[in-house]
N, C-alpha and C positions, 0 to 999 in steps of 0.2 A: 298741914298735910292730913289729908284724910284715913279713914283704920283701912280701908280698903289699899290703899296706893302701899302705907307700911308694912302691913300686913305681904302686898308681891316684894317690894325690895328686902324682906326679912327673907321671905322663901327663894329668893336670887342667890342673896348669902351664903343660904343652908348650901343649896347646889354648886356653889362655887367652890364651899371646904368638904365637898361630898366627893371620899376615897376614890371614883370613878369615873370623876369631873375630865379628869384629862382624856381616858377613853372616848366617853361620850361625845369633848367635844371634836377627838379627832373623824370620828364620825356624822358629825355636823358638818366640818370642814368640810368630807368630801363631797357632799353632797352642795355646799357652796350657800348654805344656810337654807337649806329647806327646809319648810314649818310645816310639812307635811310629809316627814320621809316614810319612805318604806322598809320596814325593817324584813333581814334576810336572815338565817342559820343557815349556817353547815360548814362547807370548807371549800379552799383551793388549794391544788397544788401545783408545780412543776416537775416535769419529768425531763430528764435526759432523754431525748429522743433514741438517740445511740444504744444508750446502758440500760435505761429502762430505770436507772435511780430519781429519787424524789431530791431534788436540789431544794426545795422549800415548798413549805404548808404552813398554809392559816385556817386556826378552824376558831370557832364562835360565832357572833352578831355584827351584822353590819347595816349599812344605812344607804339606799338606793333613792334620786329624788322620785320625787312624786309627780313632774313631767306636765304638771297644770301650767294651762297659758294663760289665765287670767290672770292678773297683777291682784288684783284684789281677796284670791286665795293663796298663792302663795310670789313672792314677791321676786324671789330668788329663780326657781322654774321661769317664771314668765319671763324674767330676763334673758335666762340660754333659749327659750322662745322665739322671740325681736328677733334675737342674735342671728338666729335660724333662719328666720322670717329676713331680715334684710340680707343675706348672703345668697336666700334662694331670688328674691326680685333682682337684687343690684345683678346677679349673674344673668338672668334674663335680659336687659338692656343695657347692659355694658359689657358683659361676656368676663371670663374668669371660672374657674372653678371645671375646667375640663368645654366650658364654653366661647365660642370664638369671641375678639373684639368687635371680630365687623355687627357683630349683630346691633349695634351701634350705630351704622348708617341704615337700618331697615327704616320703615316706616312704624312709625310707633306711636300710638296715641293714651292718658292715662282719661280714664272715662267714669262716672260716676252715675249711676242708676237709680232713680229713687223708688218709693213708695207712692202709689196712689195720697189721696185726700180720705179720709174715716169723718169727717167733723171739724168744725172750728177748734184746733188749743191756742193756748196762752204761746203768747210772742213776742218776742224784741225788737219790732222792725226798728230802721232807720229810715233817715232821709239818705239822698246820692250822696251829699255830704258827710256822713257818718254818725249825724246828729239825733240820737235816739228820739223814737215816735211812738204814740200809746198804744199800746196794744188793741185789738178788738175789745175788749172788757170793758177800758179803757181806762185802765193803770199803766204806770210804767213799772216794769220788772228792771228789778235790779238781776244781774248777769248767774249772780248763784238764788236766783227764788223757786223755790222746788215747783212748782205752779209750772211752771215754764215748759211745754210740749203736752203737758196733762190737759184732758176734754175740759174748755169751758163750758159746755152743758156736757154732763154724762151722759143724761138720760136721752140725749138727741144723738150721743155720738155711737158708732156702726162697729159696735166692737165687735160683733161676729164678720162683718167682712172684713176688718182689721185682720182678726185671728187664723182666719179663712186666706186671706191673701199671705201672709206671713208662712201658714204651712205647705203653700204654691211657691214661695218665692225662688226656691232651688230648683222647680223644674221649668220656670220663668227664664232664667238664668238659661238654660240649656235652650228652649227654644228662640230664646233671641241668639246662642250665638249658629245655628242652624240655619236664621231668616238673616246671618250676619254674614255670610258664605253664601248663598242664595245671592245677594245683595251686590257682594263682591264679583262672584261673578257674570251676572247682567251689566255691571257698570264696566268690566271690561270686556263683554263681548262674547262672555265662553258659555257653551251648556254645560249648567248647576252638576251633572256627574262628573264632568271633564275637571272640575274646580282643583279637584286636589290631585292631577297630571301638574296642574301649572304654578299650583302656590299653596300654602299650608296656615291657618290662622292657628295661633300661637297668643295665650295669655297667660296670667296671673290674678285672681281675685282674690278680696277680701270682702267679706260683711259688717258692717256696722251697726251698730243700735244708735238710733236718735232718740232724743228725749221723748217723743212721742211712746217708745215703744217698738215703733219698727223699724225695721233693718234696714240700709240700702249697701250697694252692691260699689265699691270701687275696685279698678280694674285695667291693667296693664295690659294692651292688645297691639300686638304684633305680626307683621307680615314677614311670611318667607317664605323661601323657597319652597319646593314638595317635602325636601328631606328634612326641613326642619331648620334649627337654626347654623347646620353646616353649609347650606345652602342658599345662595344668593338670592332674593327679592324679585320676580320679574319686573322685566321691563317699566312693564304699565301702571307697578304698585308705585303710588307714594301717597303722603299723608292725605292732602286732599280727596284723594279717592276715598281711604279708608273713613275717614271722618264722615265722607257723603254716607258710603255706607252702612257705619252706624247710627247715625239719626235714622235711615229710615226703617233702619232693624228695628231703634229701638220705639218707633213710634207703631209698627206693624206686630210684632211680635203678641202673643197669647196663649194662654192657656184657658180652654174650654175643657168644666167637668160637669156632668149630672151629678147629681148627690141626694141620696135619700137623708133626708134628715125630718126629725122628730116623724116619721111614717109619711113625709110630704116627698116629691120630686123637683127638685130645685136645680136649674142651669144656673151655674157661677163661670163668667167669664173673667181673669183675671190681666191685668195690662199694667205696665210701668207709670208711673206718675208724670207729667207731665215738665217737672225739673230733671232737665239735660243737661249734666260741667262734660265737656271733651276740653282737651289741652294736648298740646304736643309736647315730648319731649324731646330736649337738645341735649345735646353734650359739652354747650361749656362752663364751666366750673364755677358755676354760680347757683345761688338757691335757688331763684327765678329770672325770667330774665322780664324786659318792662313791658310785654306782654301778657306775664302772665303763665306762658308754658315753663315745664317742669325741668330739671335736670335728672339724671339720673341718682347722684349719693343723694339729692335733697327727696327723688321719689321714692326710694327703698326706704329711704329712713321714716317715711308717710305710713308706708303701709307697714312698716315692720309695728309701729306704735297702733296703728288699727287695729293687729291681729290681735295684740295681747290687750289691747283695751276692752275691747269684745263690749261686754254689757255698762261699760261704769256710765256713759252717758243713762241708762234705762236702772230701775230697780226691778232685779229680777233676783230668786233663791239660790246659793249656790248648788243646792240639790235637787231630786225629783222631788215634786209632788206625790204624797199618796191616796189621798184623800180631799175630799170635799171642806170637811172639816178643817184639815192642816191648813186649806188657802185664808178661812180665816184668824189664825193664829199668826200669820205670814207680817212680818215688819217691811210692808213695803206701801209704796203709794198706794191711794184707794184707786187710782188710775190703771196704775199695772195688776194690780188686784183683780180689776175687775175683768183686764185681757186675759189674767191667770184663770180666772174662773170661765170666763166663755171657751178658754180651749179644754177646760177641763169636761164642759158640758157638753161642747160639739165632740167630746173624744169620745162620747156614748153612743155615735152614729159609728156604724159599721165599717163603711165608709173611710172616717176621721178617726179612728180609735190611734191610730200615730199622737194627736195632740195631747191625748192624756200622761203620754210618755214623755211630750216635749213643752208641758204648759208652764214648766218653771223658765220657758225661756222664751216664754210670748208667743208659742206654738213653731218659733221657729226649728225647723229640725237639719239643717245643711251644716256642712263643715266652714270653717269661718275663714280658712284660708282653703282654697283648691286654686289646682295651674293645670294646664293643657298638660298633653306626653311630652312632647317636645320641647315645651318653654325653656327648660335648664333643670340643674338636675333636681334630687329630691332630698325629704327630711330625711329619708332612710341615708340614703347615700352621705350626710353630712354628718347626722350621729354617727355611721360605721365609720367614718373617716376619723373622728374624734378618738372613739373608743380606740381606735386602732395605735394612736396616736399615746393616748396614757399607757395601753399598755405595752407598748414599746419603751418609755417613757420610765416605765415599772420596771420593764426586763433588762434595761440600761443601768439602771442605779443597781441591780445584785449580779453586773458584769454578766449577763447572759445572751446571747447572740440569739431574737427572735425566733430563725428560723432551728436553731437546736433542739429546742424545747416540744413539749405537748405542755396546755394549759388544760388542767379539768377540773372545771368548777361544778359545785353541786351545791346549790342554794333553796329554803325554800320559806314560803311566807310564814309570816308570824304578828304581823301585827303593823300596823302605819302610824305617825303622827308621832306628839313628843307626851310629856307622862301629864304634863300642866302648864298653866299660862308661863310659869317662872321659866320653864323649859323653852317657850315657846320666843318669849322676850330675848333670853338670852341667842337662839338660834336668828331670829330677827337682826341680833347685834352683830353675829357673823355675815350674815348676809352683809349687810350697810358696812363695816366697814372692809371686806370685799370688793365692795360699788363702789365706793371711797378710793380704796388704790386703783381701780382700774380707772378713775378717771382723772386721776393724778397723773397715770402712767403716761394715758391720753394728750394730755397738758402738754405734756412735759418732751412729746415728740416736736420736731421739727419742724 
């Protein structure tokens, strides 16, 4: 065993017979093993609503998570993340959560958007058969070779339109679904104002990183009624329509900018890539069925794992850039390095100055999950429902009736994360075994 490895299990130790050990970790607890918590002072109380007496107060430090949905920063977050993330899809196409069942017979397609072409990279084709075939380069890649989506020539590959389309790609998104309502209604006959009298497009997306670097777009689209999903599907909606619809949104859709860059005037037109997945989704109780379309628990549970996956296909920082200099100290491929750097340069344009704020994440700057108004409900509404929930949950075990009380909390920051790696291992170990019983419990139902 190496001094490095004895040297953390010695400091594990120290902190396990450390007089404080027990506090700390009930503050780990509640946070569900966050490696990243937030630490709070001050106090809560309860008050008798009635009398105006204080029935209980705690005052000192405590531990709030940290609320990251990357899996890769903290492990535990990103799992109430998923959690999040599949309650809010599965409610959009299967109803639940204050949302109808029927939304379940609409028309419903799950749809995947890609990226233009930048350059030739390194690739795993196969045959139809499944029988792998050489790459362009012309090696075979084994399945983990870091090579894999990175420029086989860098020097030929178009990383400023790369970088360029990437910081486009979120208002891409918004004009196709614009040209996706336009579409809808020419195919059934209505003027384009008239559209939302008769029907409502309703979705959920997520963003992805592909090994390349950039992002694409998966995404839950839904027809309904005007009101939304209380509201029945016209007539004339069903899949095939919407599917026609899509293809031609996504093949017509664009974004056109002028952009002064380096003192030049440059038109960039930006367009989806020419790889189209549409699939429909069913409702019976199967992964997939031998088509191919989707189910519903099997497509929440898609996108719940997309959101929080976010960058692990791509190497990206988990912080901002600040500098020129820091992208070269940066431990990531020379590949994403190099997209780090072009958004870092294009962010010097007046213009682009957004990429310099978003280069640690390959210029993209969109939220990785967004959904319609209407789709179902939201992250807000399912953390207050939670919080509401423990503390109810709280006012139950010291026999106190919710509505009696006033809760007043007064909290304020002090500091985040844990003191050292020993700390950090150990909060890891709550976390896992956490995940451990919860998916014991899982097992173990019916």
């Amino acid at each position: 065993m190496n001094a490095e490895v004895t040297d953390l299990a010695t400091r594990i130790q120290h902190r396990l017979r450390a007089p404080d050990y027990r506090t700390w970790r009930a503050r780990v607890e509640a946070t569900g093993g966050c490696l990243k918590p937030v630490h709070l002072s001050g106090f809560r109380k309860l008050i008798d609503r009635s009398t105006g007496t204080v029935l209980d107060r705690h005052a000192g430090t405590i531990y709030a998570p940290c609320g990251n949905r990357r899996a890769s920063v903290c492990p535990a977050c990103s799992d109430r993340y998923a959690g999040d993330a599949f309650q809010l899809i599965r409610a959009g196409v299967a109803g639940g959560k204050t949302i109808p069942t029927d939304v379940a017979d609409r028309p419903r397609l799950f749809v995947t958007l890609t990226a233009p072409s930048f350059g030739a990279v390194h690739t795993r084709p196969t045959t139809r058969h499944g029988k792998p075939r050489p790459c362009s380069c012309g090696t075979f890649h084994h399945p983990d070779d870091p090579r894999l989506g990175t420029a086989i020539d860098p020097d030929a590959y178009d990383y400023r339109g790369a970088v360029l389309w990437q910081g486009h790609a979120g208002e891409l998104w918004h004009r196709f679904t614009i040209r996706l309502r336009r579409e809808l209604a020419t195919a059934a006959g209505l003027r384009v104002k008239d559209f939302s009298q008769h029907a409502r497009l309703s979705y959920a997306k997520v963003a992805e990183y592909q090994r390349r670097g950039l992002v694409h777009f998966h995404a839950v689209i839904r027809l309904d009624g005007p009101d939304g999903p209380h509201d029945p599907a016209p007539a004339w909606a069903d899949a095939d329509l919407l599917e026609h619809a899509v293809r031609a949104a996504a093949q017509t859709a664009q974004v056109t900018k002028t952009l002064d860059l380096d003192g030049r005037t440059e038109e960039h037109t930006f367009t989806w890539g020419q790889q189209l997945d549409i699939r429909v989704i069913h409702r019976p109780d199967q992964v997939e069925d031998r088509h191919g379309n989707l189910t519903d628990q099997a497509l929440a549970g898609y996108i719940a794992k997309y959101a929080t996956k976010g960058t692990s296909t791509s190497e990206t920082p988990d912080r901002r850039v600040h500098s020129e200099r820091h992208i070269d100290h940066l431990d990531v491929h020379p590949h994403h390095k190099r997209m780090i750097r072009a958004a870092w340069q294009l962010g010097g344009n007046d213009d682009l100055a957004f990429l310099r704020r978003w280069a640690h994440m390959l210029g993209f700057r969109g939220h990785f999950l967004t959904k319609s108004q209407r789709y179902s409900l939201t992250f807000t509404q399912l953390r207050g429902n939670r919080r509401a929930f423990q503390q109810h949950t709280a006012l139950h075990a010291l026999g106190v009736e919710p509505g009696s009380v006033v809760v007043v909390n007064h909290w304020n920051y002090t500091g985040n994360g844990h003191a050292d790696d020993a700390e950090r291992e150990l909060a890891e170990a709550i976390y896992q075994r956490k995940r451990d019983n919860r998916a014991t419990k899982k097992e173990d139902k019916p």
